[in-house]
N, C-alpha and C positions, 0 to 999 in steps of 0.2 A: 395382522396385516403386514409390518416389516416382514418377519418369515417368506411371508409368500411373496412379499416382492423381490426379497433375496434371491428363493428358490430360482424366480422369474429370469433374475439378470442370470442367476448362473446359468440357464439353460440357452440361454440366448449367445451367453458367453462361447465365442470358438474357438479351437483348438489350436493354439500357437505352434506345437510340434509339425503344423500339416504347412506353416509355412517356412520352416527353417530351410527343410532340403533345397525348396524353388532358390530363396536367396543363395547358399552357398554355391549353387551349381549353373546357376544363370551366367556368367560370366562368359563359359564357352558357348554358350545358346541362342548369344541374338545375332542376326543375321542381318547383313547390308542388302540396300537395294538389289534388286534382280537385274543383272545385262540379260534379256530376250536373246536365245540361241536358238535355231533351226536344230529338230532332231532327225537325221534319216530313215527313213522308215525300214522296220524288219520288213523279210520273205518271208518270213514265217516258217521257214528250216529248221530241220535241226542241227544246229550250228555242230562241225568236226570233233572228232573228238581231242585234235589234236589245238584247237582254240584256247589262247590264255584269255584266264580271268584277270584283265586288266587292273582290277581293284584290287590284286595280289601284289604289285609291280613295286619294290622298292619305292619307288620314287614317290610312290601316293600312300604307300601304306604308313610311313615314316614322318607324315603329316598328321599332325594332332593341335588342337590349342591346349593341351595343359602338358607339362610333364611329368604328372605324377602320380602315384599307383593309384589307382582310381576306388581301391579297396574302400578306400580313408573315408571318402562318400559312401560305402557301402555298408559296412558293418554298422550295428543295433547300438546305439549311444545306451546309455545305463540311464536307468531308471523310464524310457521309454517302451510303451505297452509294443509288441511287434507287431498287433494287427493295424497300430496307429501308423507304425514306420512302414509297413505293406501300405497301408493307403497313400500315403504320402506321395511315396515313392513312386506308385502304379498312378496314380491318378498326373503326377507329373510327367512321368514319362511318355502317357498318353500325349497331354498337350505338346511336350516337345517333339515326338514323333508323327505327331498331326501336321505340325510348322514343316520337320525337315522335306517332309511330301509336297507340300505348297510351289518349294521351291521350283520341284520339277513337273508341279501336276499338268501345266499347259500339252508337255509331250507326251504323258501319260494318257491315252485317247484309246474310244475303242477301235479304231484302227491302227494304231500302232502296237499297240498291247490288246490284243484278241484274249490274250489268257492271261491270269494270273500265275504268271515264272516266275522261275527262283534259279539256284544256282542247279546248273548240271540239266537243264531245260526240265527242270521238276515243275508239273504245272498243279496248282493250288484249288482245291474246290471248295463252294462255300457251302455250309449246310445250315439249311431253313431250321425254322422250327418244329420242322416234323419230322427233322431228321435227317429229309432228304438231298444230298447233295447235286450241285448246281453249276456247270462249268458257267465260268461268266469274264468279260471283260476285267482285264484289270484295276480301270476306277469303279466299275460297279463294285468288285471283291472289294475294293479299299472304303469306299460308302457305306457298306454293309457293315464293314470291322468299324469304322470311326461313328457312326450310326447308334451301334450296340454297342460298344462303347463309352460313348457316352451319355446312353440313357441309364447304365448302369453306376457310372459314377458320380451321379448327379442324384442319383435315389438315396436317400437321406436316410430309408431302413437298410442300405446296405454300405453306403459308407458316409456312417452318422460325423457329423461337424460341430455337432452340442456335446458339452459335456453331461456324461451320465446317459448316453444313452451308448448300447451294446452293438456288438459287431457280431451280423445273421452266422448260425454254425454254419452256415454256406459260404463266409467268405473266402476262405483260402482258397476251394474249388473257380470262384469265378474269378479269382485274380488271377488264379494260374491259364484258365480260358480267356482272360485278356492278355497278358503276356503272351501267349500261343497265337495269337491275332496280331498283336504290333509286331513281332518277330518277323511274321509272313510281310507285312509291309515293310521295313528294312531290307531283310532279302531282295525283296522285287527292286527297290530302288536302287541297290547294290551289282544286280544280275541285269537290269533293263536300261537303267537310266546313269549309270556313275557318269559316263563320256558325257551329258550336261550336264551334274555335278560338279566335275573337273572344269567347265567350262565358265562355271558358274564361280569356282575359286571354294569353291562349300564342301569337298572332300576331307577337312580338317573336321570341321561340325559334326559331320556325318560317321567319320571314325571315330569321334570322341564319342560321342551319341552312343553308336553301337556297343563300343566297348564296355561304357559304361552300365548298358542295359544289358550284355551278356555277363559281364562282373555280377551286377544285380541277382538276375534268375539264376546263377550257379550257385550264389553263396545263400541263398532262401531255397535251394531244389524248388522251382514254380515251373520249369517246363522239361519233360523229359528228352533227354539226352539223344535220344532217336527222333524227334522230333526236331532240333536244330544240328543235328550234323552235316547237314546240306552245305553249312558255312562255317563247318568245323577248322577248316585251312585259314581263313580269315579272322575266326574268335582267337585261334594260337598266336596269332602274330600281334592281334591290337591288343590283346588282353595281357600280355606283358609292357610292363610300365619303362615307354617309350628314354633313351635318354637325352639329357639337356640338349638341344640343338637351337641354332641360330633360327630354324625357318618354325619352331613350334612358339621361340618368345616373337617373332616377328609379329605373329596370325595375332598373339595376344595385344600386344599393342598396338596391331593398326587399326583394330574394331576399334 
């Protein structure tokens, strides 16, 4: 009878490695109350070709809360399994990428956002379960990604939380189909929404966020490289580790 009580607790026992990442990386993550901003509504054009991308502009991109190469969070600590450090990570990422939406989801409508865009008016489609893809409003696409999501990271045979149980030989396939889904939401909030971002004061979040999630899926290959070049301009400039400025230790200490 001890044995199998043992067995008991251990299986009940969870995985300490799945909360380290959350603690070290919270820091840049929590977010102050929201100021309500009016967002103008698109024409639904295709914007000139000669349009800057705003969220390129020195002045924003140079806004970070950390200053420090963001690798340090990234790379596989020793003696940790890597499908444990893939869940961690992807299952964190999710929650944090779910919050930075929140901030601007009020604007986010289906009449302001008819489609799910991206950078270079790339519009995004979503595909069912049978394959078929689906032009849809952009909170619908974002529903569907947060939806699936996390029905998937909540399934216990696919990223088990006991010890002793195994990770499906499907996982790296659908971690890399999650990553491929939070990416699209990034983008669109990048390409649609940054002018409330900025307004909001959350453009620092939102670079750190990113860049950290583009550091992530480079240094694991989880999403092919022709699948996020759309914001190839934007991963070159945040993915190099920002230097000491006045306005990155400011963001840290007035949260």
């Amino acid at each position: 009878m001890e044995t199998a009580n043992t067995t008991a607790e251990a299986e009940e026992k969870p995985r300490p490695e799945r909360n380290n990442w959350a603690n070290r990386s919270k820091d840049y993550l929590q977010t102050s109350q929201i100021l309500r901003k009016s967002k103008t509504k698109p024409n639904g054009k295709k914007p000139p070709a000669e349009e800057k991308k705003h969220y390129l502009e020195p002045e924003y991109t140079k806004v970070r809360v950390v200053d420090f190469d963001l690798k340090e969070l990234v790379v596989l600590p020793p003696e940790i399994d890597l499908n444990e450090w893939l869940a961690s990570n992807t299952t964190t990422f999710f929650n944090l990428i779910n919050l930075q939406y929140s901030t601007i989801s009020e604007f986010c409508t289906g009449d302001t956002c008819q489609a799910m865009t991206a950078a270079c008016n790339t519009i995004l489609l979503w595909q069912d379960e049978k394959g078929k893809k689906i032009k849809c409003t952009a909170p619908q696409y974002v529903d569907f990604v947060m939806s699936s999501v996390q029905k998937i990271v909540t399934d216990e045979d696919i990223f088990p939380t006991k010890y002793g149980k195994e990770f499906p030989n499907t996982f790296e396939t659908l971690v890399k189909k999650i990553c491929r889904f939070l990416f699209h939401v990034l983008a669109h909030i990048y390409w649609a929404h940054f002018k409330e971002t900025v307004a909001l004061d959350l453009q620092g979040h939102l670079n750190t966020l990113y860049a950290h999630f583009i550091v992530f899926i480079r240094v694991f290959n989880l999403v092919d490289p022709k699948e996020i070049c759309i914001m190839d301009d934007l991963s070159e400039v945040l993915c190099n580790p920002p230097p000491p400025s006045p306005t990155a230790q400011n963001h840290v200490t007035e949260r």
